[in-house]
Backbone as ProteinMPNN parsed JSONL, in Angstrom:
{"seq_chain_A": "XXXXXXXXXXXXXXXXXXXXXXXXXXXXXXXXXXXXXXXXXXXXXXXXXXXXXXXXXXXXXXXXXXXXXXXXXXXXXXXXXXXXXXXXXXXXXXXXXXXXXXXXXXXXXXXXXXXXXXXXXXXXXXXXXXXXXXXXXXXXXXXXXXXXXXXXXXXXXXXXXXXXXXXXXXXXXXXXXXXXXXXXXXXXXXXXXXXXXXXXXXXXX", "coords_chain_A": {"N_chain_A": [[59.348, -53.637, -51.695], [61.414, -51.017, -52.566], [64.52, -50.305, -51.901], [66.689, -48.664, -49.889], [70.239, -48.611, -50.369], [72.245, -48.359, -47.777], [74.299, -48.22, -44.61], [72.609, -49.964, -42.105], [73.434, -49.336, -39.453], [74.8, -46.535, -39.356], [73.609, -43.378, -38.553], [73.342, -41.294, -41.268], [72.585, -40.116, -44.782], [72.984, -40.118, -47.813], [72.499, -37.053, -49.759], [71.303, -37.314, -52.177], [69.93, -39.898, -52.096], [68.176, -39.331, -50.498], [66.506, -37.678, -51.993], [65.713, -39.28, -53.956], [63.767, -41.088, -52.393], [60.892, -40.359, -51.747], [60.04, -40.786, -55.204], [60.385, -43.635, -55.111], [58.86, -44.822, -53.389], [56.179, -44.34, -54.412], [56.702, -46.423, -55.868], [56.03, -49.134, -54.224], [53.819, -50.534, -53.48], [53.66, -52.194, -55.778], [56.371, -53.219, -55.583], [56.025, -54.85, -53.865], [53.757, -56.516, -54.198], [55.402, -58.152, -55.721], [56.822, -59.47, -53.977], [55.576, -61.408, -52.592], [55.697, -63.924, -53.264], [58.06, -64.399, -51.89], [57.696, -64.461, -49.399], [57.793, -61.79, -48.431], [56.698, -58.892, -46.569], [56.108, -55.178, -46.25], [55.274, -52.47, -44.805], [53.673, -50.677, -46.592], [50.476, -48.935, -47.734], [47.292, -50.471, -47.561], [44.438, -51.137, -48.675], [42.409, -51.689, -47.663], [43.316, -50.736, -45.045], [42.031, -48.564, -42.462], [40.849, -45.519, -41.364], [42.058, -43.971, -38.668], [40.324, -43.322, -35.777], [40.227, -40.328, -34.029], [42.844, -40.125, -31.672], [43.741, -42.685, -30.806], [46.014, -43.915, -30.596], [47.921, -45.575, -28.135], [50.287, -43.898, -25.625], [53.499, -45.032, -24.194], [54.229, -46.954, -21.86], [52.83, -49.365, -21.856], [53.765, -52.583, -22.613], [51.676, -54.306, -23.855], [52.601, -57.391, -23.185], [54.794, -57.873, -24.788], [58.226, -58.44, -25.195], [61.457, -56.517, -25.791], [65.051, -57.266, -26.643], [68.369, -55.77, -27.627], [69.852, -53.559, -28.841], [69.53, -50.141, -30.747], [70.227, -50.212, -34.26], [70.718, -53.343, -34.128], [69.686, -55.983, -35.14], [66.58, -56.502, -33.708], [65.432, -58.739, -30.574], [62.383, -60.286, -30.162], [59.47, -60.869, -27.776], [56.606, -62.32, -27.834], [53.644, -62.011, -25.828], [50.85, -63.929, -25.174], [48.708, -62.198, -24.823], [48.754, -60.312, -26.626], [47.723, -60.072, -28.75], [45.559, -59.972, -29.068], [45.116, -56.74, -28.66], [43.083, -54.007, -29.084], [43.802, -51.283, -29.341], [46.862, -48.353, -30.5], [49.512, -48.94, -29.881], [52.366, -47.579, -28.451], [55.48, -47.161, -27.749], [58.48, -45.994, -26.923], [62.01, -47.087, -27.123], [64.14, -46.354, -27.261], [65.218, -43.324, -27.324], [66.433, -41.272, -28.993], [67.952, -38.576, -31.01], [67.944, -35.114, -31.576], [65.743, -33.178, -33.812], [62.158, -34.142, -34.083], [60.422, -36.251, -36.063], [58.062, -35.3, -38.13], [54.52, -35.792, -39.097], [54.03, -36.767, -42.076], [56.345, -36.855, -43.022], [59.254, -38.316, -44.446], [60.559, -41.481, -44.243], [64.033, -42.66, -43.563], [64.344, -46.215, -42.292], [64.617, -49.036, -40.491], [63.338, -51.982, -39.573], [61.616, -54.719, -38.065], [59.334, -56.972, -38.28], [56.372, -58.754, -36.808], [53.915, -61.028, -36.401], [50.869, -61.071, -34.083], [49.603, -63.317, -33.788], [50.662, -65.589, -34.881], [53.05, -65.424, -33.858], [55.593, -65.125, -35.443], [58.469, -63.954, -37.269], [57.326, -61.812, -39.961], [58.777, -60.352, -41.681], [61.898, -58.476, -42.408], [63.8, -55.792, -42.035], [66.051, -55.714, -41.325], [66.833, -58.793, -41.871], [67.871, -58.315, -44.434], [69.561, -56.29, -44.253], [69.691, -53.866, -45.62], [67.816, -50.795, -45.088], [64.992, -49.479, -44.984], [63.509, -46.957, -47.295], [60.426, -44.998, -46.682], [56.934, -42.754, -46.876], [55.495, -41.294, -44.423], [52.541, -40.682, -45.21], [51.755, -43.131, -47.384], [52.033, -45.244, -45.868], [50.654, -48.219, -43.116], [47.87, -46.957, -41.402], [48.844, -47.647, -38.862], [51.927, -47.22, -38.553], [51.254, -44.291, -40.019], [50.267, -43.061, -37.518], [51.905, -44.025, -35.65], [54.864, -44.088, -36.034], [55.71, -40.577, -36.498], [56.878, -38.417, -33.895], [59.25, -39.787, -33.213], [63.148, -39.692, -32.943], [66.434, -39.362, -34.82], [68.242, -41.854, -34.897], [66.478, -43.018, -32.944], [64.213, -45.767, -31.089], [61.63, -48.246, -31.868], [58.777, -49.258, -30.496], [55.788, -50.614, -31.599], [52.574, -51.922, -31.765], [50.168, -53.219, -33.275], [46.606, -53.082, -33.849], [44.292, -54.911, -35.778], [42.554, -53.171, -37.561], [44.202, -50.906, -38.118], [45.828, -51.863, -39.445], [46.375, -54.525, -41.923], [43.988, -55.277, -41.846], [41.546, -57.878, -43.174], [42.85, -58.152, -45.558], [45.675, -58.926, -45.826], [48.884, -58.508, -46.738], [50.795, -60.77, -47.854], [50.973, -64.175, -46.861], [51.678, -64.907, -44.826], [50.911, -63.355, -42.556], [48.285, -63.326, -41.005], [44.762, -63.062, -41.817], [43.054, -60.095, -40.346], [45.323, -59.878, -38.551], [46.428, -58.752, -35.329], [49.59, -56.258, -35.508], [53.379, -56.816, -34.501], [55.709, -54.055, -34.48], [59.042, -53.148, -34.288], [60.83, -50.663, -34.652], [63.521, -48.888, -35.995], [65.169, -45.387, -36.561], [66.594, -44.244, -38.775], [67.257, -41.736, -40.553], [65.605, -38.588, -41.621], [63.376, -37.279, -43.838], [61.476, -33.642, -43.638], [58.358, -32.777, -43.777], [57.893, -30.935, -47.173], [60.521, -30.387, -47.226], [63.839, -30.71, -48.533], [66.071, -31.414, -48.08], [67.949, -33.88, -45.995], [67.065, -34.589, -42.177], [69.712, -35.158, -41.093], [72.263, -34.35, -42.771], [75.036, -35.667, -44.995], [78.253, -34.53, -43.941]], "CA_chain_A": [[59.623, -52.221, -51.569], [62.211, -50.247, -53.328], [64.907, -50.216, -50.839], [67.964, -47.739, -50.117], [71.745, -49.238, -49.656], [73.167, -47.802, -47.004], [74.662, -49.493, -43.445], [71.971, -49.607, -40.596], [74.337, -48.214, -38.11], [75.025, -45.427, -39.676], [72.527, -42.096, -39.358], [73.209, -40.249, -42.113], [72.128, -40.349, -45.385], [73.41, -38.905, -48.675], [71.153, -36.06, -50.297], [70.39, -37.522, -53.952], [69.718, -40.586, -51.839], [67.031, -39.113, -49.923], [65.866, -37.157, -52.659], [64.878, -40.191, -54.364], [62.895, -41.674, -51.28], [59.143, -40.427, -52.281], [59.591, -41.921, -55.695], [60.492, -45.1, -54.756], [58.134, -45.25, -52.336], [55.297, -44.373, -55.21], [56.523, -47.985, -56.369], [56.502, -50.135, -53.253], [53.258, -51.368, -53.034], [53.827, -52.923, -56.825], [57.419, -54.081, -55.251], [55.356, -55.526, -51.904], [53.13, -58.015, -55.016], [55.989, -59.084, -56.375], [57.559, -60.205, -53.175], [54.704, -62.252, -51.974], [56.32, -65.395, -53.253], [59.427, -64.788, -50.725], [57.118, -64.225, -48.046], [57.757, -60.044, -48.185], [55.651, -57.479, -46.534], [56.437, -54.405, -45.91], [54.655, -51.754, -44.277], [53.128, -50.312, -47.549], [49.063, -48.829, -46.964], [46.875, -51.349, -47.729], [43.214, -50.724, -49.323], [41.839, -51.968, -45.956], [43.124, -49.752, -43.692], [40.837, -47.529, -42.243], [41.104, -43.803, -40.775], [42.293, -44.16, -37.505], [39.99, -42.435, -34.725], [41.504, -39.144, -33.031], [42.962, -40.269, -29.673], [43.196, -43.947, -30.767], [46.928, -43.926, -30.356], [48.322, -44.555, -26.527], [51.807, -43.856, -25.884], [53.608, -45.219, -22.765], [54.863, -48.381, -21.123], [51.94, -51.152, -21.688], [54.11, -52.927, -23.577], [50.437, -56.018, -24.065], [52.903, -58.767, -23.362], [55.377, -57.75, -25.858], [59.158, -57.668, -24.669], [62.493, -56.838, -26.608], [66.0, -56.807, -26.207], [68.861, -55.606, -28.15], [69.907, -51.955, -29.359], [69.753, -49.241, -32.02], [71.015, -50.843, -34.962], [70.046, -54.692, -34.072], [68.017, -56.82, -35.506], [65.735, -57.093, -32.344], [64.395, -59.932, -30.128], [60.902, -60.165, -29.932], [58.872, -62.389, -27.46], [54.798, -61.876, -27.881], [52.602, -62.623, -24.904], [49.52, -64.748, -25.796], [47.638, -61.253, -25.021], [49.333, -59.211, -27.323], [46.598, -60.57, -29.798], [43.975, -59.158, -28.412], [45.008, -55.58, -28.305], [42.729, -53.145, -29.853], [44.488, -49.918, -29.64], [48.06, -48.781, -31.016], [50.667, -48.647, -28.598], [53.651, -46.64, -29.388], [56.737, -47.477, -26.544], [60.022, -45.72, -27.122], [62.866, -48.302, -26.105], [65.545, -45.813, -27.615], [64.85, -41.882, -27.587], [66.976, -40.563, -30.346], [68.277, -37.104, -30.991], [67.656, -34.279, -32.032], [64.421, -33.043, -33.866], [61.046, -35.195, -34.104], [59.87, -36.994, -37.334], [56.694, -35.06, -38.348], [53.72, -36.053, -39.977], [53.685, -37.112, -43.325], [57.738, -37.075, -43.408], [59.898, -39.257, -45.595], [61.334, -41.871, -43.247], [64.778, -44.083, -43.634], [64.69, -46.953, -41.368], [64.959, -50.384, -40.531], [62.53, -52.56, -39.042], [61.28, -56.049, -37.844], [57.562, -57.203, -38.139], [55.814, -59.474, -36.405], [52.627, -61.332, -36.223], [50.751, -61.791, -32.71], [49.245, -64.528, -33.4], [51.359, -66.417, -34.744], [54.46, -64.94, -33.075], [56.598, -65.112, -36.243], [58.518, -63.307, -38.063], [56.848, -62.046, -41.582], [59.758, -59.356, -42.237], [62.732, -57.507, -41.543], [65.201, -55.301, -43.268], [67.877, -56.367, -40.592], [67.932, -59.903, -42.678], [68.049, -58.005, -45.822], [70.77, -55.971, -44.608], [69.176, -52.277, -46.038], [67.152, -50.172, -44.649], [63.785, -48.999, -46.156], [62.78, -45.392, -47.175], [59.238, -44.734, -46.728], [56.633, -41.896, -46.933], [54.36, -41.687, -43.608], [51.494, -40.813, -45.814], [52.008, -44.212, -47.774], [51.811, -46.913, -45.136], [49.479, -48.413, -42.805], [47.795, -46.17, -40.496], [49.477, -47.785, -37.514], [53.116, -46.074, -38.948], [51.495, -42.99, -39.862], [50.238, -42.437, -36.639], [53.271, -44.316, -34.602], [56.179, -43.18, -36.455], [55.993, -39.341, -35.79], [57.662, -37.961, -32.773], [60.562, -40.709, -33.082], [64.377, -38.765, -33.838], [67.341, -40.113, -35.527], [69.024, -43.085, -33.414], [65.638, -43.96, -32.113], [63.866, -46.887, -31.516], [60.129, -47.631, -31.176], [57.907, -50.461, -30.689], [54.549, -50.351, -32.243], [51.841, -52.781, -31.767], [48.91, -52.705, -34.29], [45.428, -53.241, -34.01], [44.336, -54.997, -37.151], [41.895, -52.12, -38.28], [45.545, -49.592, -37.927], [47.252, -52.549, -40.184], [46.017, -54.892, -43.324], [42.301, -55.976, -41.657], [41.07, -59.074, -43.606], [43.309, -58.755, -46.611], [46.94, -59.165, -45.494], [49.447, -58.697, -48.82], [51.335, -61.466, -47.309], [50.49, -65.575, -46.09], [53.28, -65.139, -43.308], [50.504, -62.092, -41.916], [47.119, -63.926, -40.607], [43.933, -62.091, -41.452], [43.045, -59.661, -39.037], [45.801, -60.071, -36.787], [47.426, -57.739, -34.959], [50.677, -56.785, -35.794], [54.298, -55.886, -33.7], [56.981, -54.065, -35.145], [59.95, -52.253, -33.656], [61.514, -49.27, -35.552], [64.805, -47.798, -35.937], [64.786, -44.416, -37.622], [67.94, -43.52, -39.255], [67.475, -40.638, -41.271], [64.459, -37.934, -42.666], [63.057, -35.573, -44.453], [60.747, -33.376, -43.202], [57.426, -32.589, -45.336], [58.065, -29.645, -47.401], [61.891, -30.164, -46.971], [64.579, -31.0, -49.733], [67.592, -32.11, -47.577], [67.668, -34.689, -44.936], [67.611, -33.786, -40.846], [70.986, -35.1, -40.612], [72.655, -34.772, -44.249], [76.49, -35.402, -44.907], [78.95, -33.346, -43.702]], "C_chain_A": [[61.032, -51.931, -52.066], [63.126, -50.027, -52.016], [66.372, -49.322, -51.065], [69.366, -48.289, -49.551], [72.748, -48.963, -48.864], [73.126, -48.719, -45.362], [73.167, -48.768, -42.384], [72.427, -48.961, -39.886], [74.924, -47.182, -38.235], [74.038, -43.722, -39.878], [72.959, -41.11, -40.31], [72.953, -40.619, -43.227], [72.443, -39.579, -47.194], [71.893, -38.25, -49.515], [70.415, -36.41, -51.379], [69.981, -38.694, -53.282], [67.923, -40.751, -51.137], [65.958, -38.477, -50.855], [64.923, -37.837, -53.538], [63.947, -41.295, -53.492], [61.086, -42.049, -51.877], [58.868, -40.961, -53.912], [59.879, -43.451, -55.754], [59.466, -45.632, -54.263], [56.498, -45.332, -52.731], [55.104, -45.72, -56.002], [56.632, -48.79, -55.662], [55.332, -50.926, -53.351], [53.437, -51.873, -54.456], [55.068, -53.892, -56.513], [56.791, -54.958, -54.508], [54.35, -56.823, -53.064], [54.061, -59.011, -55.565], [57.179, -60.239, -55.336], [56.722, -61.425, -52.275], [54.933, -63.644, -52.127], [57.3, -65.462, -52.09], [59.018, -64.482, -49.331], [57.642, -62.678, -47.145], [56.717, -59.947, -47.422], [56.487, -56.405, -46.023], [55.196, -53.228, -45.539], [53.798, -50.601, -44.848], [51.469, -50.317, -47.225], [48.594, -49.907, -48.178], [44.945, -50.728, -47.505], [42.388, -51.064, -48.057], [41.884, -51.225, -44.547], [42.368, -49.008, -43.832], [40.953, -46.401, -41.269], [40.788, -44.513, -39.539], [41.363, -43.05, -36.382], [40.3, -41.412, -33.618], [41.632, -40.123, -31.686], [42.909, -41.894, -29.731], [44.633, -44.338, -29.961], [47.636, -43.762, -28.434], [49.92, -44.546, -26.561], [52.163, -44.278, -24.304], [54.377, -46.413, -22.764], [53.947, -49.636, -21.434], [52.604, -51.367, -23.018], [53.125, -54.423, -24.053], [51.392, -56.674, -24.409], [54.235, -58.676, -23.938], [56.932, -57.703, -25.378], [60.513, -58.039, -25.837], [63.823, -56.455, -25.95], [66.947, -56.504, -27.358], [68.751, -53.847, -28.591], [69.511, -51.481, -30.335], [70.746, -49.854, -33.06], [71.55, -52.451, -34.943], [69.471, -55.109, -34.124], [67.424, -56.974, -33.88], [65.219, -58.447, -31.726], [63.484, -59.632, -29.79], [60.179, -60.987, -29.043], [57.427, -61.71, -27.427], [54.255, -62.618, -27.07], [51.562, -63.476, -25.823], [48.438, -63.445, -25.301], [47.795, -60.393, -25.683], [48.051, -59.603, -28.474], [45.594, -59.808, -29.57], [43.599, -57.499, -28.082], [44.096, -55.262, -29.896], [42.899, -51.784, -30.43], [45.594, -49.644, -29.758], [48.324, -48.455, -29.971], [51.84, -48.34, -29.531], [54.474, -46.622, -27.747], [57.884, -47.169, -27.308], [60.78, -46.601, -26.193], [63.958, -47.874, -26.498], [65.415, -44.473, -27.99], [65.244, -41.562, -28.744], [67.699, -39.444, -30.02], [67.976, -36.418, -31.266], [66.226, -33.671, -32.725], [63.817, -34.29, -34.132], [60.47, -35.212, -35.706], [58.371, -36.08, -37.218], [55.902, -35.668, -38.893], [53.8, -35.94, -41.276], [56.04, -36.387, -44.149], [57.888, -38.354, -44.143], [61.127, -39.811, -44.511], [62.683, -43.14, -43.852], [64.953, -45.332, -42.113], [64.649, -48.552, -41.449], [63.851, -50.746, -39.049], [62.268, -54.619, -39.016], [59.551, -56.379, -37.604], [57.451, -58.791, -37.613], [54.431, -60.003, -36.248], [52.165, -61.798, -34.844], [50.32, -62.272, -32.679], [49.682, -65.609, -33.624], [52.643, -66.895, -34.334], [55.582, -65.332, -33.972], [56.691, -63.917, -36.785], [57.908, -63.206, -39.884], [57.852, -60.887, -42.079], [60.645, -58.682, -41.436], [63.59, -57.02, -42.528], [66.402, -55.106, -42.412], [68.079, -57.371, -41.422], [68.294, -59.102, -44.236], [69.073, -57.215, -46.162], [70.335, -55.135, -45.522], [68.198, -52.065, -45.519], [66.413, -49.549, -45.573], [63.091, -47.742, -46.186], [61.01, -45.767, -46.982], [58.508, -43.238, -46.971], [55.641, -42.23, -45.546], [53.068, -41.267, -44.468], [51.645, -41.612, -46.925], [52.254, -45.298, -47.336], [50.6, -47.089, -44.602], [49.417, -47.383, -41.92], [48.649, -46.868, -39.13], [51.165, -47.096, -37.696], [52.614, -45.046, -38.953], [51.243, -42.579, -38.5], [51.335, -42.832, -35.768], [54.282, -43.795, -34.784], [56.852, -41.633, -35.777], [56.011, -39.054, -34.532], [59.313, -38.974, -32.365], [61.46, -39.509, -33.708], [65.131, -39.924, -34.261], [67.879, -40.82, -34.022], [67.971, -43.594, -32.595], [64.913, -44.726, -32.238], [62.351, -47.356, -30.951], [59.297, -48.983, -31.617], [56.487, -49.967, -31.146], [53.628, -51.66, -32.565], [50.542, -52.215, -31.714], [48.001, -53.262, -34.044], [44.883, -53.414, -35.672], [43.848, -54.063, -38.293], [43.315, -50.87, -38.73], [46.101, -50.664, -39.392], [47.006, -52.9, -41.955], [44.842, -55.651, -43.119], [42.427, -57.594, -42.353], [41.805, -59.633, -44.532], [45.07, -58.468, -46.53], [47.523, -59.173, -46.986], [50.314, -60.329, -48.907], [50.634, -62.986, -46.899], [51.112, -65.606, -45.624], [52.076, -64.23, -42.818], [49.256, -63.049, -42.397], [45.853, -62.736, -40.869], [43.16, -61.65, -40.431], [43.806, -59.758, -37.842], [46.453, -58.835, -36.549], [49.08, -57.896, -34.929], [52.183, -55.97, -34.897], [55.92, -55.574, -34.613], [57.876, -52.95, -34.378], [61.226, -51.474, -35.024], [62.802, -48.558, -35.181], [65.152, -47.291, -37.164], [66.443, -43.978, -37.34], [68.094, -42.529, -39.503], [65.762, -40.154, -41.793], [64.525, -37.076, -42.988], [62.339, -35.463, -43.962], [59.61, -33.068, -44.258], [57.874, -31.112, -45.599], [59.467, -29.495, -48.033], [62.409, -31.259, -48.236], [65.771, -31.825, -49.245], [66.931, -32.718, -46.267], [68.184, -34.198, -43.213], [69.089, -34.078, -40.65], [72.321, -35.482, -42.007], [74.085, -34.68, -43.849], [77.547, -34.465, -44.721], [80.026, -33.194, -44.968]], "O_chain_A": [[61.833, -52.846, -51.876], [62.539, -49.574, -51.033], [67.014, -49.292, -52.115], [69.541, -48.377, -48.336], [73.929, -49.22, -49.095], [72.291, -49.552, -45.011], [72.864, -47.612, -42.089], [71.904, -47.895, -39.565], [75.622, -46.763, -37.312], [73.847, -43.108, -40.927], [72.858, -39.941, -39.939], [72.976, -41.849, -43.177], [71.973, -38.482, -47.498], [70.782, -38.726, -49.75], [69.265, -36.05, -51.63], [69.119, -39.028, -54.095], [67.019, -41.585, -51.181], [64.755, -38.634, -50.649], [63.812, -37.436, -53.885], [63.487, -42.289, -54.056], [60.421, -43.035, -52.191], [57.781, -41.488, -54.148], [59.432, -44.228, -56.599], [59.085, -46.763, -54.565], [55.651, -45.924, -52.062], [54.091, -46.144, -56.559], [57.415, -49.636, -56.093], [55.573, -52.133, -53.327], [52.923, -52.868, -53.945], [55.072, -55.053, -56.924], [57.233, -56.1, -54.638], [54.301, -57.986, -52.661], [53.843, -60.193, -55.829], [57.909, -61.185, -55.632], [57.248, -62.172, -51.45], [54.5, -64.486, -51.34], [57.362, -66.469, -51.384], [59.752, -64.297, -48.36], [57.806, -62.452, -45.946], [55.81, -60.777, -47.484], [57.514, -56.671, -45.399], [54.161, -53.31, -46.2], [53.275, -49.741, -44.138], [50.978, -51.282, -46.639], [49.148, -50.157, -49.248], [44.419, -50.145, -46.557], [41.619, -50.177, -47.687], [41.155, -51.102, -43.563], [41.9, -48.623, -44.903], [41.244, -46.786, -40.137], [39.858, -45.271, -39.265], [41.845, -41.927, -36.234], [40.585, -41.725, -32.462], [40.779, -40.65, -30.971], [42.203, -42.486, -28.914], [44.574, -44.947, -28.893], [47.808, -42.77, -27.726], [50.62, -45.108, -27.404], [51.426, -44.006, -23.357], [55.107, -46.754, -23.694], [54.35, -50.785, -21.257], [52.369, -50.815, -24.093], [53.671, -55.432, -24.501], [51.548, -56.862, -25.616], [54.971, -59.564, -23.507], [57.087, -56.54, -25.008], [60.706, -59.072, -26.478], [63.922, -55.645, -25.029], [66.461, -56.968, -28.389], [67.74, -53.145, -28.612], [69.003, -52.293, -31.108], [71.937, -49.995, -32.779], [72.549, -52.812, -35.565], [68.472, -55.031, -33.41], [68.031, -57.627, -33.031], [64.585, -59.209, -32.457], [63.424, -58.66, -29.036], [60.155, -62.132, -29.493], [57.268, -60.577, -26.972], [54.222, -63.83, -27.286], [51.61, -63.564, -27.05], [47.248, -63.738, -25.416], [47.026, -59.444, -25.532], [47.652, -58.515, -28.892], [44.967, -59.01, -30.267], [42.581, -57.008, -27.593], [44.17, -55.73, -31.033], [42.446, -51.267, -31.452], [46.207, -50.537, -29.174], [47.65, -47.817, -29.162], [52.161, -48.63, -30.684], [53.973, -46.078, -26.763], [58.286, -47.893, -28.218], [60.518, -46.874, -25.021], [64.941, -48.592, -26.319], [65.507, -44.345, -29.211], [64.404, -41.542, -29.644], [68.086, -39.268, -28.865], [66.874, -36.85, -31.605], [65.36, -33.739, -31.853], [64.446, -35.323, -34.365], [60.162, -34.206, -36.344], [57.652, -36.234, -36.231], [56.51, -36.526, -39.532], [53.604, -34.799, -41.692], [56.563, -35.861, -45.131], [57.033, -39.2, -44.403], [62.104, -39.209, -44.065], [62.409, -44.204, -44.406], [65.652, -45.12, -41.123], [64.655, -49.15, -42.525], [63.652, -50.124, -38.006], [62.694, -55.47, -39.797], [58.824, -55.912, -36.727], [58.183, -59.736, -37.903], [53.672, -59.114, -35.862], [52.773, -62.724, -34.308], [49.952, -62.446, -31.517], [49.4, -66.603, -32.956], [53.192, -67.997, -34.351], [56.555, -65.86, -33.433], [55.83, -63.047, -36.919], [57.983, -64.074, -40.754], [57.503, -60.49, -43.191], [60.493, -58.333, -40.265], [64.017, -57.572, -43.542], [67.447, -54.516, -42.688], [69.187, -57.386, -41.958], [69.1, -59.619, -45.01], [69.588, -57.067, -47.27], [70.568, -55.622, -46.628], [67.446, -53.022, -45.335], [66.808, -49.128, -46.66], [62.249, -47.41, -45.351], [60.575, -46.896, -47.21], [59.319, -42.363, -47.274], [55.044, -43.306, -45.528], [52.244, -42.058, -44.01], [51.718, -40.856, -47.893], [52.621, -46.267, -48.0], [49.584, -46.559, -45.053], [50.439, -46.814, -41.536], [49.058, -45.975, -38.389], [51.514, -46.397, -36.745], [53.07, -44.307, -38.08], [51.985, -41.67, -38.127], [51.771, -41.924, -35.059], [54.79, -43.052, -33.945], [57.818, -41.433, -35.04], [55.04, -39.472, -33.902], [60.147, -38.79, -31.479], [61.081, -38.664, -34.519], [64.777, -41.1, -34.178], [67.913, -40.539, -32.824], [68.195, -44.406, -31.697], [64.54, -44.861, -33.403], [61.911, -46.974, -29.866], [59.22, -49.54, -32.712], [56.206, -48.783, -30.959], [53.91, -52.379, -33.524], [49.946, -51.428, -30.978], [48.327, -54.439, -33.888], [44.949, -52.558, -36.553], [44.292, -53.992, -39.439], [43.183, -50.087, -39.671], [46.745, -50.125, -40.293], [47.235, -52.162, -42.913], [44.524, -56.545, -43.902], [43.333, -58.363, -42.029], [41.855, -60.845, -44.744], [45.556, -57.692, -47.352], [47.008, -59.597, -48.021], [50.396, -60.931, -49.977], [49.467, -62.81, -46.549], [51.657, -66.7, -45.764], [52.497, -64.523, -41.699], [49.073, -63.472, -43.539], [45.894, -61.664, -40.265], [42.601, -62.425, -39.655], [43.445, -59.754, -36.666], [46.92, -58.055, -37.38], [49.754, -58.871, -34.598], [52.147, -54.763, -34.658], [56.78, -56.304, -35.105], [57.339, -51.944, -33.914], [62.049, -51.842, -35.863], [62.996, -47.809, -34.224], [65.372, -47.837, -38.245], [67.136, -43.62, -36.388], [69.008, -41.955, -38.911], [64.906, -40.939, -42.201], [65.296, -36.141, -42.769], [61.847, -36.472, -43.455], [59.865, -33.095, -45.462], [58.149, -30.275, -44.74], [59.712, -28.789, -49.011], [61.795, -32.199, -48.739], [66.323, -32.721, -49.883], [65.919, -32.365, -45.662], [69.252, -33.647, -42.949], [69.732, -33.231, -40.03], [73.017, -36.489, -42.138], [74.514, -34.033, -42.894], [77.617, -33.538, -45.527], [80.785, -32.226, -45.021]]}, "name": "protein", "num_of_chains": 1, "seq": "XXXXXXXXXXXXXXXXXXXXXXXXXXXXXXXXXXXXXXXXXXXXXXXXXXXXXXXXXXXXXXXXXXXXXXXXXXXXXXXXXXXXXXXXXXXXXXXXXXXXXXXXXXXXXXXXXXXXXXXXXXXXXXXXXXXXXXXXXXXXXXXXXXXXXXXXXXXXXXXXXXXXXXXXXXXXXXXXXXXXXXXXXXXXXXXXXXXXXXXXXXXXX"}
């Protein structure tokens, strides 16, 4: 994925920076083949996912097993139960509110993330080691982002554990990402656009 150079710990975002987000993000899943030697993935939709069922999404505290520590703007620790595997529905756990307005649907998100596999409880990505944070489009990943993502603000932080049908089903882009597994990733949203919108919610002063 096409990635944007600015510090993690910083929410803001300059404007020609953001402006170039959605096409970047028109070339990620071609970036996401060519990283499959370095054991990439990124959160790019995947010909497998499949339309998520209204009301599939729960939001709350069952974190299935899953626990992390560390802040906004740290690579995260992850530990995965041995039942986190077995979930079938997404879970969406805020572990860092944010500020100000909520990420809509089919926004243009900057953030930084850590993925995980629950079955094999490794890491298969992060853009903490990579040290940049990765624009996206929520209508351009897997369904478990588009539907988890929105309602997160800037500065917040959000666990999300996928049900393989939400993720990359049978055909993973990745051999670090088991087919069919379910997958856990925790999110910290720096900066967006909203759909529609030209400048970013929290642009340079």
């Amino acid at each position: 994925m096409t990635l944007v150079s600015r510090s993690a710990r910083r929410p803001r975002l300059a404007l020609a920076a953001v402006a170039a987000l959605s096409a970047s993000l028109v070339l990620g899943a071609c970036a996401d083949q060519g990283n499959k030697s370095q054991g990439a993935s990124s959160p790019s939709a995947s010909s497998s996912s499949a339309p998520a069922p209204s009301g599939s999404a729960s939001f709350g505290n069952d974190a299935s097993g899953v626990t992390v520590t560390g802040g906004f703007g740290e690579k995260p620790t992850i530990t995965i139960g041995d039942q986190t595997k077995d979930v079938t529905q997404l879970q969406v756990i805020d572990l860092v509110e944010g500020t100000g307005v909520a990420v809509e649907p089919g926004a243009t998100v900057l953030a930084d993330y850590a993925g995980y596999g629950a079955s094999t409880k490794k890491q298969f990505d992060s853009s903490f080691d990579r040290g940049q944070p990765s624009p996206f489009g929520l209508d351009q990943v897997i369904q478990g982002w588009t539907q988890g993502i929105p309602g997160m603000k800037t500065g917040g932080r959000r666990l999300l554990i996928i049900p393989a049908d939400l993720a990359y089903g049978a055909n993973p882009p990745s051999a670090d990402i088991e087919p069919d597994e379910v997958l856990v990733f925790v999110v910290d949203v720096i900066n967006f656009v909203q759909p529609g919108a030209t400048e970013p919610v929290n642009p340079v002063e």
